[in-house]
C-alpha positions in Angstrom: -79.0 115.7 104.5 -75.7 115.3 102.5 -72.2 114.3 104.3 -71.1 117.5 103.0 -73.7 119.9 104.9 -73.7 117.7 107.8 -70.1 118.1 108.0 -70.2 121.9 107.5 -72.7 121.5 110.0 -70.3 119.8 112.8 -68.0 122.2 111.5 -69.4 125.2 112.6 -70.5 123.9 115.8 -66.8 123.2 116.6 -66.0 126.7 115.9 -68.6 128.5 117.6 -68.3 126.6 120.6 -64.6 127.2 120.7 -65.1 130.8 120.2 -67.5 130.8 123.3 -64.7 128.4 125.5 -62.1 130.7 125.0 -62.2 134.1 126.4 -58.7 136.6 126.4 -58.2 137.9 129.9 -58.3 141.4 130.4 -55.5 143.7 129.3 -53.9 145.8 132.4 -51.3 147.1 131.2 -50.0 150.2 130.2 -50.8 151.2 126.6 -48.7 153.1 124.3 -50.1 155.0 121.6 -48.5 155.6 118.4 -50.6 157.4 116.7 -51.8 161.0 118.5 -52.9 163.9 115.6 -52.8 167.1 118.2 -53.7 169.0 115.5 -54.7 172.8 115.8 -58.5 171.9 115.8 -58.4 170.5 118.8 -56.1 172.0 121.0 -56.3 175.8 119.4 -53.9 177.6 121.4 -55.7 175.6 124.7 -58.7 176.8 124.1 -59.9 174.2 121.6 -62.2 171.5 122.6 -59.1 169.4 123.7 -56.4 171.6 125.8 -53.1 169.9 126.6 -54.7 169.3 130.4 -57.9 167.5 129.3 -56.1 165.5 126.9 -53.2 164.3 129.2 -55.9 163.3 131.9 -57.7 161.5 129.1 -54.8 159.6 128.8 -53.9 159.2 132.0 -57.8 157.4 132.6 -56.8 155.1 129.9 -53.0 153.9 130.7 -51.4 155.6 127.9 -48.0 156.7 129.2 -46.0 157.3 126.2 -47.6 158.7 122.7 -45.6 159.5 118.9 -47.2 162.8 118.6 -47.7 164.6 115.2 -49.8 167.4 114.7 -50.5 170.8 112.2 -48.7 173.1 112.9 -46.2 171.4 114.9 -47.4 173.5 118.0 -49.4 171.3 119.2 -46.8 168.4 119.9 -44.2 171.1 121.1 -46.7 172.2 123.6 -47.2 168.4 124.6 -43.9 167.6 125.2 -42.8 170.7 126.7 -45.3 171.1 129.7 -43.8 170.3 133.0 -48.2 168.7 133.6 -46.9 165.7 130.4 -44.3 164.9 132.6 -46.3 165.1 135.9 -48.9 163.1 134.3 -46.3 160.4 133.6 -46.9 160.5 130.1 -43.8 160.7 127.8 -44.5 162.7 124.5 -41.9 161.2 121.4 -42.1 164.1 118.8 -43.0 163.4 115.3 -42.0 167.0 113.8 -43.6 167.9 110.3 -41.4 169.3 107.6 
C-alpha cells in the first residue's frame, strides 16, 4: 500500500470518526418561517385542503410563531393576518403583498 492511500486512508477515518463524536443538540426553539406560499390552492376560500385553522395549528405543533406570508391572490395572507385565531395561536403573520 502507497503512503498516499494509507494516508487518505487515516484521513477518512479521522473524519468519519469525528462526524460520529460530534452530535448538534436538539433545537427548541421557536422557529420562524420566512417563506409561507398560502396560495389559493390550498386554502380556497377555507375550504381548500389547508384552511387558515389547520394551517395555524400546523404551525403551532411545530414552533413557528412568526411567518412572511405571500400568496395568489393576496387573499390568502390577508385572511392570515387578519383572523383574531393568528393572533390567538401566537403566531404573527408579516405580509408580503403581491403587486
Amino acid at each position: 500500500m502507497s503512503r498516499s492511500s494509507i494516508f487518505r486512508a487515516a484521513l477518512l477515518a479521522c473524519g468519519a470518526a469525528f462526524a460520529l463524536a460530534t452530535h448538534a443538540a436538539d433545537y427548541t426553539g421557536p422557529i420562524f418561517d420566512a417563506h409561507l406560499h398560502y396560495n389559493e390552492e390550498a386554502w380556497n376560500g377555507s375550504s381548500g385542503p389547508f384552511p387558515p385553522a389547520d394551517a395555524l395549528a400546523r404551525m403551532q405543533r411545530n414552533g413557528v410563531r412568526a411567518i412572511v406570508g405571500n400568496s395568489r391572490p393576496n387573499e390568502g395572507t390577508r385572511t392570515l393576518a387578519a383572523l383574531r385565531e393568528t393572533r390567538d395561536a401566537g403566531v404573527t403573520v408579516v405580509p408580503f403583498v403581491r403587486l
